[in-house]
C-alpha positions as CSV (number, residue, x, y, z in Angstrom):
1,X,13.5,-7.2,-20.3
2,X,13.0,-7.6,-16.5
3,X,11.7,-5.0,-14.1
4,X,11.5,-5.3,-10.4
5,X,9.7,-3.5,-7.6
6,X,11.9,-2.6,-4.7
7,X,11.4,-1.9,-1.2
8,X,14.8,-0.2,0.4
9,X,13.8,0.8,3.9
10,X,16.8,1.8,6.5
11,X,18.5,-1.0,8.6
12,X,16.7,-3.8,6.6
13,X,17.9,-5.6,3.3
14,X,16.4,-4.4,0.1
15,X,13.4,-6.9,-1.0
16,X,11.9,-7.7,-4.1
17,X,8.1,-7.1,-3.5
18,X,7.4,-7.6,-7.2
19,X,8.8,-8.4,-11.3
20,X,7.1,-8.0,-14.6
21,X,9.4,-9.9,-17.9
22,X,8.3,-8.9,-21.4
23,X,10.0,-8.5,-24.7
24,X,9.3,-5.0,-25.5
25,X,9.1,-1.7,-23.3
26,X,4.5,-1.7,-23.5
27,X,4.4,-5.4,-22.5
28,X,6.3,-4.2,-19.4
29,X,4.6,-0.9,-18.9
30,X,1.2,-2.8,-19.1
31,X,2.3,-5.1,-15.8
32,X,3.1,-2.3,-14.0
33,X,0.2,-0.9,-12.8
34,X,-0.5,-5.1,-11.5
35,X,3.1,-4.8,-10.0
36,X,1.8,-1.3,-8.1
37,X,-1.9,-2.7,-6.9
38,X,-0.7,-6.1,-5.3
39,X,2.3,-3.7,-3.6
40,X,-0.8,-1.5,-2.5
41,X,-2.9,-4.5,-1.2
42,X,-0.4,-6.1,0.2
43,X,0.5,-3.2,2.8
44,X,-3.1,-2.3,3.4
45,X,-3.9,-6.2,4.6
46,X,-0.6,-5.8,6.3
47,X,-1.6,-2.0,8.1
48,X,-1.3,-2.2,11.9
49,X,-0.3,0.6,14.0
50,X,3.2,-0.2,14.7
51,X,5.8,2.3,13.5
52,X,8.0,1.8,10.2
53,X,11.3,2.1,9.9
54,X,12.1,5.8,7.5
55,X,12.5,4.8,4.0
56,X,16.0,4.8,2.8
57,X,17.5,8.5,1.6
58,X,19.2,7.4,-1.1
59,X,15.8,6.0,-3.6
């Protein structure tokens, strides 16, 4: 079983900003909360005050 974090935002390709494998449905749901905290840090080392494209309608 394979589970992937997406970003979809409009006029850019859709990227893979994380994955968590595991056998059984609570080996995944345990990496999730790792998948959504290294998301998190990675916009807030990222933050700047540029603007950011609108997030894509259809998520």
């Amino acid at each position: 079983m394979k589970v992937e974090v997406i970003l979809r935002t409009k006029g850019q390709p859709e990227a893979v900003v994380g994955e968590a494998e595991g056998d059984t449905w609570p080996e995944i749901r345990r990496e999730l909360p790792k998948l959504m905290r290294n998301l998190a840090d990675e916009f807030e080392n990222t933050m700047d005050d540029q603007e950011v494209p609108d997030v894509a309608s259809d998520v």
